[in-house]
N, C-alpha and C positions, 0 to 999 in steps of 0.2 A: 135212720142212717143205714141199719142191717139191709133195708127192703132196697133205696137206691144204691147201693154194692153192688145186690144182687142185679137187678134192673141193669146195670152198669156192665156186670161180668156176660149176664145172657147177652148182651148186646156183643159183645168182644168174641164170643162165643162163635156166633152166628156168624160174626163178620168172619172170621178164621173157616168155618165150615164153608161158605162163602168165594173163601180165597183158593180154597183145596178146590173144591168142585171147580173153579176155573180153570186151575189149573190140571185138573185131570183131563177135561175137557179138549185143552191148548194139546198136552200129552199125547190122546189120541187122535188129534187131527192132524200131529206131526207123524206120528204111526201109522196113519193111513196111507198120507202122501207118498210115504216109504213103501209102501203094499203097492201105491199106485205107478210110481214108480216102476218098481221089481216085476211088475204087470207086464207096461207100458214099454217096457227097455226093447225086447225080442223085435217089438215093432221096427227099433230107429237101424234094424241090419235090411230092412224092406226095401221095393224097389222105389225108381221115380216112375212118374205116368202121366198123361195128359201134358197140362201146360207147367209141369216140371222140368219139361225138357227146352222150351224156349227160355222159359223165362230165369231159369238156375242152373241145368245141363250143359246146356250148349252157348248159355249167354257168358262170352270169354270177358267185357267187361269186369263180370262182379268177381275174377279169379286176377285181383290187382298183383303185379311182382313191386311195385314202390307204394309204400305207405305215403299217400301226400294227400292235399286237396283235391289236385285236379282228377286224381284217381280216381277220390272218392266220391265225386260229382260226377264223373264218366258211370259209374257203378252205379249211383243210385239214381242217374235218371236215367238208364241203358235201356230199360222195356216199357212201354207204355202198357200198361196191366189195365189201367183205368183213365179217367180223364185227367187225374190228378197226379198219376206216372207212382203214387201210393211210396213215394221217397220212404218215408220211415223204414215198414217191411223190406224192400230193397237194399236198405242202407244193413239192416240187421244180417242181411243174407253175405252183405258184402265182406262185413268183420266176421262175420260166422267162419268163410271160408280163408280168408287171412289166418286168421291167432289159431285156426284149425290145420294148414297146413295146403289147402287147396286140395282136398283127395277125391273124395266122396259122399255119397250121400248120406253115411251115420252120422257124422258129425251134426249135421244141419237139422236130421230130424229128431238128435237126441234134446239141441235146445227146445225143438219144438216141447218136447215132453215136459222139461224145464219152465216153459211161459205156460202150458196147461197146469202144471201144480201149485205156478205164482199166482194163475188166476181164479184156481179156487180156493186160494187162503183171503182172493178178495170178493169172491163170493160168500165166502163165510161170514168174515167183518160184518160185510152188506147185511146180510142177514140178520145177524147178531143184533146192528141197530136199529133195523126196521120192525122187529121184533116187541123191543124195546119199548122203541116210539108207543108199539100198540099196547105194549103196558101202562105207559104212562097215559093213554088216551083213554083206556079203560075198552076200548073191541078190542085186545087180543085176552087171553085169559093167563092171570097175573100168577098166581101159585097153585102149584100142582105137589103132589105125592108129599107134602104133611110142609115143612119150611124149608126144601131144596129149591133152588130157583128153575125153572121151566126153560128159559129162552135159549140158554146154550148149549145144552143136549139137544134142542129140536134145532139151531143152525148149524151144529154138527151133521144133524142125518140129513140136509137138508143140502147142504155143501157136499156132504159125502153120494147124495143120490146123482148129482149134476157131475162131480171129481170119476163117480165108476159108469155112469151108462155109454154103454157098446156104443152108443148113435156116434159119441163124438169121434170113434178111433178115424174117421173119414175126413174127420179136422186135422185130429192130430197129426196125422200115420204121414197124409195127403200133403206133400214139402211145402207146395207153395200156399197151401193154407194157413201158412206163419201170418198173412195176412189179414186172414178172421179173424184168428188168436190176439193179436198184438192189440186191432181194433177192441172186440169184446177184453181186453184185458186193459186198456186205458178207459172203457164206458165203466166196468165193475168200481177200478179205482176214484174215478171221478167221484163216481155215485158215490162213495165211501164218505169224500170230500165234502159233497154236497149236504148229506146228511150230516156230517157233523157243524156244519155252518148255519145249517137251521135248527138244530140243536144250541146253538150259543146263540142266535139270533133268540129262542123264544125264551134263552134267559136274560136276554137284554143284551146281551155282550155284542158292541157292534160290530166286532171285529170279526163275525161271523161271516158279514158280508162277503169278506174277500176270499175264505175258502167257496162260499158258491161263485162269484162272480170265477175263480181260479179254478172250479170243475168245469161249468159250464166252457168257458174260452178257451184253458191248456189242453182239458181234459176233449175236447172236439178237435182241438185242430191237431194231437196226436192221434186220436183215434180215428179222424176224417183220413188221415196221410198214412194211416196204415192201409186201410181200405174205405172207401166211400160210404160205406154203410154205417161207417162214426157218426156222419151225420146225424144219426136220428136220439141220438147223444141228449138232445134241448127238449126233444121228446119222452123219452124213456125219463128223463128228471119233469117234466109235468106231470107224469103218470104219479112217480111219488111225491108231489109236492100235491097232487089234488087230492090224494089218498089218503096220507099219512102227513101230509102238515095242513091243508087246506086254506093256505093261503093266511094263516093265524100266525101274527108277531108279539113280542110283549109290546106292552104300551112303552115304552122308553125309545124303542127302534124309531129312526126316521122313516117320516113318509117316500124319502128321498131315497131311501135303500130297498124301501118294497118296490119302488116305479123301476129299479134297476134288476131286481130278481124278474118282477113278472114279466118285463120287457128280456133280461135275459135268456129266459125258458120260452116263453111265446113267440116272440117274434120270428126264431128260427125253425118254431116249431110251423106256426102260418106259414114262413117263406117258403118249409120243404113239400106242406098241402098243397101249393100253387106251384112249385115247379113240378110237382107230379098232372095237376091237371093241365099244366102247357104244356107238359109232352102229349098229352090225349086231343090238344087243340092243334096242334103242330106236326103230329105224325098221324095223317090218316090213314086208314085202311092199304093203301096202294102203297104207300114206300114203308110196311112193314116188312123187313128182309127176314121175317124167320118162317117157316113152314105152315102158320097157324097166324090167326087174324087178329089185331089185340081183342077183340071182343072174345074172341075163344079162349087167348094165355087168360083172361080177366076170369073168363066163367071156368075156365079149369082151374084155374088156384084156389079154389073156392075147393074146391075135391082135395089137392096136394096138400093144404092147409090141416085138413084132417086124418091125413095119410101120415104128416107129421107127427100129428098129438096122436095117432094110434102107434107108432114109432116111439114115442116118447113116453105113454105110458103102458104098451104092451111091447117092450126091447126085441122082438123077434129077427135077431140074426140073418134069418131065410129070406126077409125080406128086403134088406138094409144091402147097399151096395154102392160103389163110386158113380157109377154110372144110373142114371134111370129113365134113359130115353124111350125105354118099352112102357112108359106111364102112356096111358092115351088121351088124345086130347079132345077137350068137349066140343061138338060141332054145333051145341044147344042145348036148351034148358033140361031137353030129356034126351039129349044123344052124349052121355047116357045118364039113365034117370038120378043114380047119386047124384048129379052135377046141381037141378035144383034143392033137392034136400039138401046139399052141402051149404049153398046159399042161403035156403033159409035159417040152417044150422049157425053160420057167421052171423045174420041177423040178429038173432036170440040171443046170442053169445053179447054181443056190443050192447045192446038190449041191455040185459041183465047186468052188465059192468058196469055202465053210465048209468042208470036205475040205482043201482049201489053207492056211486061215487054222488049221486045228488041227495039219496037221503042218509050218506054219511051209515051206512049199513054191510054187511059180510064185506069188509074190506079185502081181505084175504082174495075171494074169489075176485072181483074185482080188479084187483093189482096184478092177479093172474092173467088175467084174459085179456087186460091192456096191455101188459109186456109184451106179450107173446105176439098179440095181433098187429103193435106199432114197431118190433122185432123185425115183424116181415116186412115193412111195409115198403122197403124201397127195392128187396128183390124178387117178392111174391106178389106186384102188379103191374103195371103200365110200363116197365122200363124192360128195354128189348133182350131179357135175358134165356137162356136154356129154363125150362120150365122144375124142376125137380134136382136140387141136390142137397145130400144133408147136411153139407157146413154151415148152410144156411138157418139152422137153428141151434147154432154154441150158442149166442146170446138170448133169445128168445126164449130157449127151453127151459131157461130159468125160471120163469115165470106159471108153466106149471107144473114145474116139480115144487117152489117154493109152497104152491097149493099142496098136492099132494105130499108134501113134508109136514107140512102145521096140522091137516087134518085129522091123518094116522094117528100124529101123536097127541092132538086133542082129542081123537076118539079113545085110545088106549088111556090115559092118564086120567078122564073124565070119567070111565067107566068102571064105578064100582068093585062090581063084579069081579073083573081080571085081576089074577093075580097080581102082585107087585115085580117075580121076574120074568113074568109073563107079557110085561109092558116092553121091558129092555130087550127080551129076545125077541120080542118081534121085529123091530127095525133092525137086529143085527140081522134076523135071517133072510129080510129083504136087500141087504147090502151084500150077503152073500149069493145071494138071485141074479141080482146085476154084475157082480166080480166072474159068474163062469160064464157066462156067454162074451162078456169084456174081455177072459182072456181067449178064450175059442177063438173071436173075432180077429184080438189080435197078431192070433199065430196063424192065420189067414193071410195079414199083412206082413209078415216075416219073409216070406219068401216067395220072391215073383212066379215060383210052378203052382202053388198053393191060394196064390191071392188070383190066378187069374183063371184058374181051374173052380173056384168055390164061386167069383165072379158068373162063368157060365152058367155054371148049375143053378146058383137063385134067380138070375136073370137070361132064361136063353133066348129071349125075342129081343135084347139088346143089341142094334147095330154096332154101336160103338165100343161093345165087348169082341165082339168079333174082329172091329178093326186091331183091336189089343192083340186080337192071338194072329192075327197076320203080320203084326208087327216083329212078333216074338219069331215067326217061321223064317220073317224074312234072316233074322239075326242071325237063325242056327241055317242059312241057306236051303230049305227047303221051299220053295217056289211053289210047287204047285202046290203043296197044301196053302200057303200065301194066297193064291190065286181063287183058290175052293173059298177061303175066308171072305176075301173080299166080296166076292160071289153072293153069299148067304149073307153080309151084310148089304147089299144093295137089296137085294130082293126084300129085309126086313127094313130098309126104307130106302123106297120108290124115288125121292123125293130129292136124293142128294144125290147129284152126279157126280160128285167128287170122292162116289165110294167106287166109281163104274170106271172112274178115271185111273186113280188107285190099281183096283184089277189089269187096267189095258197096262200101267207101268211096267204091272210084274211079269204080263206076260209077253211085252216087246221088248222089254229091255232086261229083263235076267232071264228067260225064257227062248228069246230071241224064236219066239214065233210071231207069223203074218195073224193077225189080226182077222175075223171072218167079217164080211160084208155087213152079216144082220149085228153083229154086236158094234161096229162104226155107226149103223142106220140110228142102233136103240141109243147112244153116246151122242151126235148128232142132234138127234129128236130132244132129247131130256137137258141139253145144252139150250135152245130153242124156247122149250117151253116150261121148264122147272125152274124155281127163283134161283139166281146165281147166287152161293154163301161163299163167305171168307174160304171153308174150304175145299167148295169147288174152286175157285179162281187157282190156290197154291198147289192144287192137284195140275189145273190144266198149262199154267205157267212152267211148272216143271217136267210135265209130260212133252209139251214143246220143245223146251228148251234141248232135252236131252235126246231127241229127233234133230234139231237144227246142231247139234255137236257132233252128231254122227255120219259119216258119210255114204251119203244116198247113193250112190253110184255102184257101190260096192257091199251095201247093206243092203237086203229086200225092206225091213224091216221099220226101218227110217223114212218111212212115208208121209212127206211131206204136204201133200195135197190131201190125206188125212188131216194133217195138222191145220191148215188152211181151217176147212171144212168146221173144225170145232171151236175155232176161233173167230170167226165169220161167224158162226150159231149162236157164240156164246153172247157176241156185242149185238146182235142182233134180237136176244131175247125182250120178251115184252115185259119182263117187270124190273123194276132200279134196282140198281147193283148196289152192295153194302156202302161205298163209296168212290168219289171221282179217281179216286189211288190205283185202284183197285182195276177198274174201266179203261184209266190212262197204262197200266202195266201192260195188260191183255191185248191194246192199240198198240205197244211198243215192241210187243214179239214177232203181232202181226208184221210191221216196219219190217223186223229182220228176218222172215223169213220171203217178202215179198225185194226185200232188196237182195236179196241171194240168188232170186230167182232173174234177176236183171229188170225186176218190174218199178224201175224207177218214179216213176209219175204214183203207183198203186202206193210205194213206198214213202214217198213225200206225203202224200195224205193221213195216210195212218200216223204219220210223225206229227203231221200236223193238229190230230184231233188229240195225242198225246201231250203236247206241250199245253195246248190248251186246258187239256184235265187237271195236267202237272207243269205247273211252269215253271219250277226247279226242277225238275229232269233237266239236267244240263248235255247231260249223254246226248239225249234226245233232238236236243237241237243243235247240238254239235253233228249227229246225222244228217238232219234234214242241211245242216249249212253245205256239208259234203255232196248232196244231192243236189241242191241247186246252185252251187257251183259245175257240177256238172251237165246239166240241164241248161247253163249260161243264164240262169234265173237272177241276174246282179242285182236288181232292188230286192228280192227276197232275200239274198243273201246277206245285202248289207243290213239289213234290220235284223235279222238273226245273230250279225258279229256286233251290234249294238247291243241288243239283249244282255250277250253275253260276257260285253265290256263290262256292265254295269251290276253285273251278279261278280261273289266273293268266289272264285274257282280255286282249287288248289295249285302248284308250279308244274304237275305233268298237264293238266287242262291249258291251262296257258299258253304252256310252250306249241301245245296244238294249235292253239288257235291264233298264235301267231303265226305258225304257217300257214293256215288257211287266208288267216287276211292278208298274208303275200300273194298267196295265190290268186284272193278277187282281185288285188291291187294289176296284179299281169294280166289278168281276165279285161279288167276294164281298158288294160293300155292296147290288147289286140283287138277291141272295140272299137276303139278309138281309130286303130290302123285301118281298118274295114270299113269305117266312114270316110 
């Protein structure tokens, strides 16, 4: 009786020491978040940059004055971001700046800090019971330092390594990266989901089914609609279903619930293999629109991939920045020679993690290197993206920080030898390795003289740094130093005339200087023979336009047969243009500067190969109707006032085009008099 007391009491004992350790545990990770936080805050007074400013800045949609539906459907699908217009993110930005006040950019970036803290209490979770799992399956190692439990100390430092490294302040900081966030932060949760429904699933409870079938489905299509890269969502849950559940149910589960997991996780996981290889079947070599061939972005990422994990496990600050277009791109297996080492280094790497995952061996690394490498997989291959940024690993770098989290602390707690506070300070003072360069970094990002001064410095063969500080010249109106910027970004790549375009802006039109000959010839040429990108075309559109608003007569400077010249070049280049939008705009400037010029017939054509690009430009063929009534073209005109009957126009289109059709209607009747 005395001995099951006692038996009784140790048990009660233990469970209490137990409950304390959790809850010290919870303690400190709420105490962190606050550190992280308190870090993280200086950031949300930073500036915007890049595509902060179309798609948040200047997008007057998501800045609603009436809270309604129609608002809030005008809002969240105001920017096409993606193929998927990413409604969620959009929608978040829309009430962000509502219940905020409509100001500015702290508000928007402080939530941001806000979904970075939510999403590592659900990388923690995550943790905590993949951990577990590996307790119960007998590969992870089950007790450590005499009878404290193991698992929650190590998803604390483990959560805590992912919550402090520097890499992400370029998610956080970066506004319209609420994107990544929201996505990686509906993948973490899902996963959460997912694992605890195979957890009830392998205690028989069938009722498990429905949290996986409810990660896999809500958990994608919130985190697809944040950003596209949700997607891979049916993936990253294979990776831990072949790891750490391998496909084992209890005997009582239906057959009929395994055929809907493994089809839930697989099928979308095949269907996302195959739309990756149809884009490799469907975009060859010749309508690649970016500066490099896919066989190049393909064998370069192969290098960027490991510029990553050197990022992620050596945090070096100096190297880390928004921008990374000074990366270079591989022109082959040994231009330059890292490129095939890299390759074969990704071999090895896959290698050794499917090796592992077949004989059911070092899980851990395994889980690492699949994360990480199906993380990438839909913006570090075949999909027509800038090759190098580091938002691109919030979720991914989970995966080998989770590695290097379990190891440390399986080396520390396994060994002997080491003292006992020997174990616990060493992970504090690698958490405080990562908290000084996380706040260095981001009081970088505090302040736009600071974030784009320290930008130069680690990156000064960056183009796209450079267009930043021309931006900033233009602000404080100093022009030529604007003009010197743009300058020293074209010359660091050749390749985009829309940085040459840029330059000529600043110095015809806030400069109001003539233009030299040889710099029209090199703008000209590089229009000609450089692939046209998105933003050559919005450089040259606008360079135009504000030539054709000016008057030539009285301006030297408003040199229109210039404008010609580069518009003529640009349709004329030999490789495809981003797309028909794009081609159809550039045909419609031409139209109005050749109908200005009285070149009626030049201008009918150019209209004409625009409706054809764009056959909603209505504008467009409300010109050309103008012109060939002019011209006495009456059958072309009357198919043009048919078009345009049967398109939805607003009441001032209308009312035009009802006087146009009075007008053919008198055209035809002095036809008729003339016969």
């Amino acid at each position: 009786m005395q001995s099951g007391f006692t038996i009784l009491l140790r048990g009660k004992m233990k469970l209490v020491e137990i409950i304390k350790k959790e809850a010290l545990i919870l303690i400190a990770f709420v105490a962190l978040t606050l550190i992280v936080f308190v870090l993280y805050h200086p950031g949300a007074n930073g500036p915007y940059m890049l595509d902060d400013y179309v798609n948040i800045k200047n997008n007057t949609s998501l800045k609603m004055e009436e809270f309604n539906i129609s608002s809030l459907l005008d809002a969240t699908f105001s920017m096409r971001s993606g193929i998927l217009y990413r409604p969620v993110a959009m929608l978040s930005f829309t009430l962000n700046y509502y219940f905020t006040g409509n100001i500015d950019g702290y508000p928007i970036k402080l939530i941001n800090i806000f979904i970075h803290i939510l999403t590592a209490w659900g990388v923690f979770l995550l943790t905590l019971l993949l951990l577990r799992r590996m307790e119960k399956t007998g590969s992870g190692v089950d007790q450590h330092d005499g009878e404290q439990r193991w698992t929650g100390p190590v998803a604390l430092f483990i959560a805590a390594l992912w919550l402090l490294h520097p890499l992400h302040v370029s998610t956080v900081l970066y506004t319209v990266q609420r994107m990544t966030e929201l996505s990686a932060m509906f993948s973490f949760y899902a996963a959460i989901a997912y694992v605890k429904g195979r957890n009830d699933l392998l205690k028989g409870e069938q009722g498990g089914l429905w949290w996986v079938l409810g990660a896999v489905g809500i958990g994608s299509i919130l985190a697809t609609l944040s950003k596209e890269n949700g997607a891979l969502l049916p993936l990253l849950l294979l990776v831990i279903e072949g790891i750490f559940y391998r496909f084992k149910f209890h005997p009582d589960i239906h057959k009929s619930s395994k055929r809907w997991i493994y089809g839930a996780i697989i099928f979308p996981s095949v269907g996302l293999l195959i739309y990756l290889i149809g884009l490799v079947i469907v975009m060859p070599e010749g309508l690649y629109s970016r500066d490099f061939t896919l066989i190049q972005r393909l064998i370069t990422e192969s290098r960027v991939i490991f510029f990553y994990l050197r990022l992620i496990f050596l945090p070096d600050i100096r190297a880390m920045g928004l921008n990374h277009d000074d990366f270079g791109i591989s022109t082959g297996l040994l231009s330059p020679p890292a490129t095939i080492l890299s390759l074969i280094g990704i071999a090895i790497l896959l290698a050794v993690a499917l090796y592992g995952v077949r004989k059911n061996r070092f899980p851990v690394l395994s889980f690492s290197i699949l994360w990480f490498l199906a993380g990438h997989l839909l913006e570090s291959t075949v999909v027509q993206l800038e090759l190098v940024y580091e938002h691109r690993n919030y979720l991914p770098a989970y995966g080998p920080l989770f590695a290097a989290g379990y190891y440390i602390n399986h080396y520390l707690f396994s060994a002997n030898r080491i003292l006992r506070g020997i174990k616990y300070v060493v992970p504090l003072l690698i958490l405080i390795l990562l908290a000084i360069p996380l706040k260095e970094r981001i009081g970088h990002w505090s302040m736009p003289s600071k974030f784009f001064f320290n930008e130069l410095k680690n990156h000064p063969k960056s183009a796209r740094n450079f267009v930043e500080l021309a931006n900033g010249h233009v602000l404080a109106q100093q022009y030529p130093r604007a003009f010197a910027a743009y300058q020293t970004a074209a010359r660091l790549n050749p390749n985009e005339t829309g940085l040459l375009l840029a330059g000529l802006e600043i110095l015809v039109h806030k400069m109001n200087k003539v233009p030299q000959e040889e710099i029209i010839d090199m703008i000209e040429s590089s229009l000609r023979n450089n692939k046209i990108t998105s933003y050559t075309v919005k450089k040259l559109i606008t360079f135009a336009g504000d030539c054709l608003h000016r008057d030539e007569g009285n301006n030297p400077v408003a040199d229109r047969t210039m404008v010609e010249r580069f518009l003529v070049a640009a349709i004329a280049n030999r490789y495809p243009w981003p797309n028909d939008s794009k081609l159809g705009e550039t045909y419609f400037m031409l139209a109005e500067l050749r109908f200005r010029q009285s070149r009626l017939e030049d201008a009918a054509a150019a209209l004409e190969k625009t409706v054809s690009l764009i056959p909603m430009k209505y504008d467009a063929r409300i010109g050309l109707l103008r012109i060939y009534l002019t011209l006495n073209k009456i059958t072309e005109a009357e198919e043009q006032i048919k078009q345009l009957e049967d398109a939805a126009l607003d009441p001032s289109r209308q009312m035009v085009i009802a006087g146009l059709r009075q007008d053919l209607t008198n055209l035809k009747t002095v036809e008729i008099h003339r016969r």
